[in-house]
C-alpha atoms as an extended CHARMM CRD file, in Angstrom:
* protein
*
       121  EXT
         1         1  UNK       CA             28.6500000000       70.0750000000       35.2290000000  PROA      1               0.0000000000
         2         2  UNK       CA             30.1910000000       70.3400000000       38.7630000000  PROA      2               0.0000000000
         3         3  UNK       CA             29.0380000000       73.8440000000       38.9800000000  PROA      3               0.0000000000
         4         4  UNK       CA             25.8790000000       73.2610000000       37.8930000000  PROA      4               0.0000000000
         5         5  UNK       CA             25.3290000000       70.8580000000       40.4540000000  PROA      5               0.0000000000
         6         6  UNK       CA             26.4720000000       73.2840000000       42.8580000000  PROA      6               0.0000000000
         7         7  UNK       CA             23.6170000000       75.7950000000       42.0020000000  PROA      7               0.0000000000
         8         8  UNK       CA             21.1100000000       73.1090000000       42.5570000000  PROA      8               0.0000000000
         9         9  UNK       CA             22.6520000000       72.8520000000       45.7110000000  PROA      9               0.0000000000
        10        10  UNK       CA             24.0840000000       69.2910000000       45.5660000000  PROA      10              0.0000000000
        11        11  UNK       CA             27.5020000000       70.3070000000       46.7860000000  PROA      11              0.0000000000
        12        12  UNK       CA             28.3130000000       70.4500000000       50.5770000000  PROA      12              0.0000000000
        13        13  UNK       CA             30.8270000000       73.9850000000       51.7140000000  PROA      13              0.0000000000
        14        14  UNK       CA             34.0870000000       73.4060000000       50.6850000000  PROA      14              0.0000000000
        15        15  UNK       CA             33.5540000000       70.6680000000       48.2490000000  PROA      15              0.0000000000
        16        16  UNK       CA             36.9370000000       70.2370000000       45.8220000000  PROA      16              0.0000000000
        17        17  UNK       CA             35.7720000000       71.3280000000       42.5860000000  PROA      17              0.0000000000
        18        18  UNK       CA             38.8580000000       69.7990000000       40.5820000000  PROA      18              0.0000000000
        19        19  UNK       CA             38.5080000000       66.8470000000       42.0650000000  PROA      19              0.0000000000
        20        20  UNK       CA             35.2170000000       66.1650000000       41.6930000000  PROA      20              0.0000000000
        21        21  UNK       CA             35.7020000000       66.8850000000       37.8120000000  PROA      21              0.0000000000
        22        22  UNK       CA             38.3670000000       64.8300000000       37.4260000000  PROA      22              0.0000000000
        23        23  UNK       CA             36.3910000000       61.7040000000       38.6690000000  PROA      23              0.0000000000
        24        24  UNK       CA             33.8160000000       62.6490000000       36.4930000000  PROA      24              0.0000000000
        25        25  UNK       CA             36.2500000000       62.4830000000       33.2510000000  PROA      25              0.0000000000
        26        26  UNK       CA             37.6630000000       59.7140000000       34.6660000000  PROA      26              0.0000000000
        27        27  UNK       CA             34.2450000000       57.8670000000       34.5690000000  PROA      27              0.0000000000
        28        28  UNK       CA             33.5360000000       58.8830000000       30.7960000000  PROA      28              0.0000000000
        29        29  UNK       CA             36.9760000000       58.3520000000       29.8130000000  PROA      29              0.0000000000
        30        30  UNK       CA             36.9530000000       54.5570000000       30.9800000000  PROA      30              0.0000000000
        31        31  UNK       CA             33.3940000000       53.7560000000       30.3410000000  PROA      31              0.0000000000
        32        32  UNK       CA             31.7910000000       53.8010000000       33.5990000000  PROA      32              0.0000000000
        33        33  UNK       CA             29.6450000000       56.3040000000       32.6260000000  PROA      33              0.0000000000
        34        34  UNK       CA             28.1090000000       55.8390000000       28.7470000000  PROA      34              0.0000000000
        35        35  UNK       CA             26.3040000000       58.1630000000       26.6770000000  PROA      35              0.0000000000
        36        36  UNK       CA             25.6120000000       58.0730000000       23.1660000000  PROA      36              0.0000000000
        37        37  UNK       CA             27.5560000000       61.4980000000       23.3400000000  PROA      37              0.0000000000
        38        38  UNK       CA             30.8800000000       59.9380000000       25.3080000000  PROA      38              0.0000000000
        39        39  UNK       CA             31.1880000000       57.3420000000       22.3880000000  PROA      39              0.0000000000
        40        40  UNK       CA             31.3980000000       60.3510000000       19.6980000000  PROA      40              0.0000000000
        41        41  UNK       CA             34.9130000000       60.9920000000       21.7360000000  PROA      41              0.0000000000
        42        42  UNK       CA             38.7900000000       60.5770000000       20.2640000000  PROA      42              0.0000000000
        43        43  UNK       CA             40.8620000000       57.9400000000       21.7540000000  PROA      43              0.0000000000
        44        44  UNK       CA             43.1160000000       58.7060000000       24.7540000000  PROA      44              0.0000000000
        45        45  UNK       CA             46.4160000000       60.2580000000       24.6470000000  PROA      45              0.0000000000
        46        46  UNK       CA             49.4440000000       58.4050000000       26.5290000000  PROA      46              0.0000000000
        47        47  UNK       CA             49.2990000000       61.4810000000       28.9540000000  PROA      47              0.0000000000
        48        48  UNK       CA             45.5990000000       60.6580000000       29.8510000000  PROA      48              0.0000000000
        49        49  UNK       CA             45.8650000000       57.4490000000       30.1570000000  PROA      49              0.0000000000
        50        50  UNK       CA             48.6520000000       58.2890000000       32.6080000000  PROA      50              0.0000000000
        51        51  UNK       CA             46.7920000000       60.3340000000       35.2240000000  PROA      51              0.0000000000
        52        52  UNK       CA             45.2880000000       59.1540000000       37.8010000000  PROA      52              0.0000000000
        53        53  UNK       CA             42.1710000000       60.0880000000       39.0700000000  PROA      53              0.0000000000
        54        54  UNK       CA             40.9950000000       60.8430000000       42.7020000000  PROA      54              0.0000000000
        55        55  UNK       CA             39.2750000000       57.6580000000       43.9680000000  PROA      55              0.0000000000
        56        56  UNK       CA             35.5580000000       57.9550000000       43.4150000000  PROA      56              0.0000000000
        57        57  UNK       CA             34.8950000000       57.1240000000       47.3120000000  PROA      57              0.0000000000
        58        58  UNK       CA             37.2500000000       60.3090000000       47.9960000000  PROA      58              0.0000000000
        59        59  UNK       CA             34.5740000000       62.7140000000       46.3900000000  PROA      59              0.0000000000
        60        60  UNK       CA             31.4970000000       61.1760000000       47.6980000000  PROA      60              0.0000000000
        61        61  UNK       CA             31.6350000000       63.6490000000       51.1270000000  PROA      61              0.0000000000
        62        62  UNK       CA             30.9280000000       66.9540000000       48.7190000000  PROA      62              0.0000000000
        63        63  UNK       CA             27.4340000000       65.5370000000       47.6470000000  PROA      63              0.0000000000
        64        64  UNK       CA             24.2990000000       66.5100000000       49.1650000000  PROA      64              0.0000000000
        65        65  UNK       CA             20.8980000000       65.7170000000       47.7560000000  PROA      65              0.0000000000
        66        66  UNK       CA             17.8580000000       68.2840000000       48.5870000000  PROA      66              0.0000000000
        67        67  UNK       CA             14.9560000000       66.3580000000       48.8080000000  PROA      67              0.0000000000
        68        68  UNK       CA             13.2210000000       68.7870000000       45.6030000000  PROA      68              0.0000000000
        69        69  UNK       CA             15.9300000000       67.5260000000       43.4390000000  PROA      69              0.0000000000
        70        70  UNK       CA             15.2150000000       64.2700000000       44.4070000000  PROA      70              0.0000000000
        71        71  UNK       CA             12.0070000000       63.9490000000       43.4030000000  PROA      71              0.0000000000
        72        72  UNK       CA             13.0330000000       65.0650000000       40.0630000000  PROA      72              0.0000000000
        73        73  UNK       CA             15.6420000000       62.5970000000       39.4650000000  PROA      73              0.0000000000
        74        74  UNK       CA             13.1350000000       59.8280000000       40.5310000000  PROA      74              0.0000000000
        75        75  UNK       CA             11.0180000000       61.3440000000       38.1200000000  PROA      75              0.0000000000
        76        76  UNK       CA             13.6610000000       61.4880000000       34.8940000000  PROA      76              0.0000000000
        77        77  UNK       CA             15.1560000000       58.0300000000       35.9390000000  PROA      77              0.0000000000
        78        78  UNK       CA             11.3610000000       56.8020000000       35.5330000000  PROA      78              0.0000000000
        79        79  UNK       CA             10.9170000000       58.3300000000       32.2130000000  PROA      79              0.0000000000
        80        80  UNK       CA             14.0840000000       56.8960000000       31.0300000000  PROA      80              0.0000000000
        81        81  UNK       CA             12.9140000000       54.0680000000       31.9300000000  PROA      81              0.0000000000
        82        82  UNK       CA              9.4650000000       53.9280000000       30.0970000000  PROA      82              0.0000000000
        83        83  UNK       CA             11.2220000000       55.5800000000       27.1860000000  PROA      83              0.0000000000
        84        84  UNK       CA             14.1180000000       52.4370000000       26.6950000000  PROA      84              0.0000000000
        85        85  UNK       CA             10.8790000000       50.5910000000       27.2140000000  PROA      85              0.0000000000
        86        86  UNK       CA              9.5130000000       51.5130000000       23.5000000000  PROA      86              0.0000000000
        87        87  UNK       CA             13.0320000000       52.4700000000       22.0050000000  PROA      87              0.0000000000
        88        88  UNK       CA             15.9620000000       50.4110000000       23.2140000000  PROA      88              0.0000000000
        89        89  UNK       CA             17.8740000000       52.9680000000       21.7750000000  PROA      89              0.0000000000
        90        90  UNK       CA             16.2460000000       55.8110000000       23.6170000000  PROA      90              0.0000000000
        91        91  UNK       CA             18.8460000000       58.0990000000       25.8060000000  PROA      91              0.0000000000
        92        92  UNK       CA             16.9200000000       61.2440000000       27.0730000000  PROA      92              0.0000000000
        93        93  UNK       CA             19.8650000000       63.1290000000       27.4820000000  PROA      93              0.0000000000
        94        94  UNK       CA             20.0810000000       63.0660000000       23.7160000000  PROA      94              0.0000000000
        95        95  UNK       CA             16.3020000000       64.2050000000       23.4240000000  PROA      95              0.0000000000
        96        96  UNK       CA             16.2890000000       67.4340000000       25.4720000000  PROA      96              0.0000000000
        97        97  UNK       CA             20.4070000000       68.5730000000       24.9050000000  PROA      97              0.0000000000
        98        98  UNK       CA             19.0030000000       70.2430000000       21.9160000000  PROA      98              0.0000000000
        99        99  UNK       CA             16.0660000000       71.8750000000       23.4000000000  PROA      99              0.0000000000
       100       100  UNK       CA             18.0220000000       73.5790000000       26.2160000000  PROA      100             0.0000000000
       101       101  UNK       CA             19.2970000000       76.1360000000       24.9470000000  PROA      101             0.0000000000
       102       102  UNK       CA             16.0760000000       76.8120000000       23.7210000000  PROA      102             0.0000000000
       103       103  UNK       CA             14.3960000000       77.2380000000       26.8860000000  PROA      103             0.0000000000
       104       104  UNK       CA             17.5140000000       78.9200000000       28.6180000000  PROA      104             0.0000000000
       105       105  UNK       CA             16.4100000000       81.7280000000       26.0540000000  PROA      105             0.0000000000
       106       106  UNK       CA             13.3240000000       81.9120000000       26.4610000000  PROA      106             0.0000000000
       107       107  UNK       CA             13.7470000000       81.9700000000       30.5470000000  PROA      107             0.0000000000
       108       108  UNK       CA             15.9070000000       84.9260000000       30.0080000000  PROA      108             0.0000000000
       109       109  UNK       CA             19.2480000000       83.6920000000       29.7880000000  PROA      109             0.0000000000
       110       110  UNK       CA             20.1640000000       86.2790000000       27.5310000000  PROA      110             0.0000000000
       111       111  UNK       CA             23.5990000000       87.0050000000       25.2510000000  PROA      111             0.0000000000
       112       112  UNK       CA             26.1040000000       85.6090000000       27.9080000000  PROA      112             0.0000000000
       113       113  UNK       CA             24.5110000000       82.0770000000       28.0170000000  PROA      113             0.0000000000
       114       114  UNK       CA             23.7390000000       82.1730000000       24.2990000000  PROA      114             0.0000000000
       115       115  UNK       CA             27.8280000000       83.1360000000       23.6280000000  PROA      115             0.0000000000
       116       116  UNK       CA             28.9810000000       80.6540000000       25.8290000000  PROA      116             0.0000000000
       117       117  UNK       CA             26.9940000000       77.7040000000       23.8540000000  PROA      117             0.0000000000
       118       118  UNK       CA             28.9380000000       78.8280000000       20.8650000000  PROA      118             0.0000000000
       119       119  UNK       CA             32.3830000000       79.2200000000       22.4790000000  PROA      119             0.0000000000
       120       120  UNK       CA             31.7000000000       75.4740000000       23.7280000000  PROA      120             0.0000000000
       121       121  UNK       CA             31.1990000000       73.7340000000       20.4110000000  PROA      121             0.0000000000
């Protein structure tokens, strides 16, 4: 996730990596961030529950936001929108995880992408 923000160019020279994807767990892990996907997790272990996470405010001076990008999250927050509109239960991350691997293929992305998505499930 963190690097992938990084290659849209979202992350400022010398951001802290690890500590930007520790906040992110963090998030997940005690519901600030909710996905249909997060709830599918196990329950903490007592050594999770035990670590604490960089403040959020701490990681906020690695984030930049080029203005292409932009428009393109103004654009998917709007769709979400229209689609929790007509389906309360709509979550467009759920919709298109299945179809990107698909298109990674067909862009190119070759063996290495395609052995990595089965190594990660």
């Amino acid at each position: 996730c963190v690097q992938a923000m990084d290659k849209l160019g979202c992350m400022k020279e010398g951001a802290d990596f690890k500590k930007i994807e520790a906040v992110i767990q963090n998030n997940f892990e005690t519901g600030k961030v909710k996905s249909k996907r997060s709830k599918r997790k196990t329950a903490l272990t007592e050594e999770q529950k035990n670590v604490k996470a960089p403040k959020q405010a701490e990681t906020m001076k690695y984030f930049q936001l080029p203005p292409a990008l932009a428009f393109v999250a103004r654009a998917l927050t709007q769709m979400e929108g229209v689609g929790v509109m007509l389906d309360e239960d709509y979550e467009f991350i759920d919709f298109v995880a299945e179809k990107v691997p698909e298109l990674q293929m067909e862009r190119g992305a070759g063996l290495s992408y395609l052995a990595g998505q089965l190594f990660k499930n």
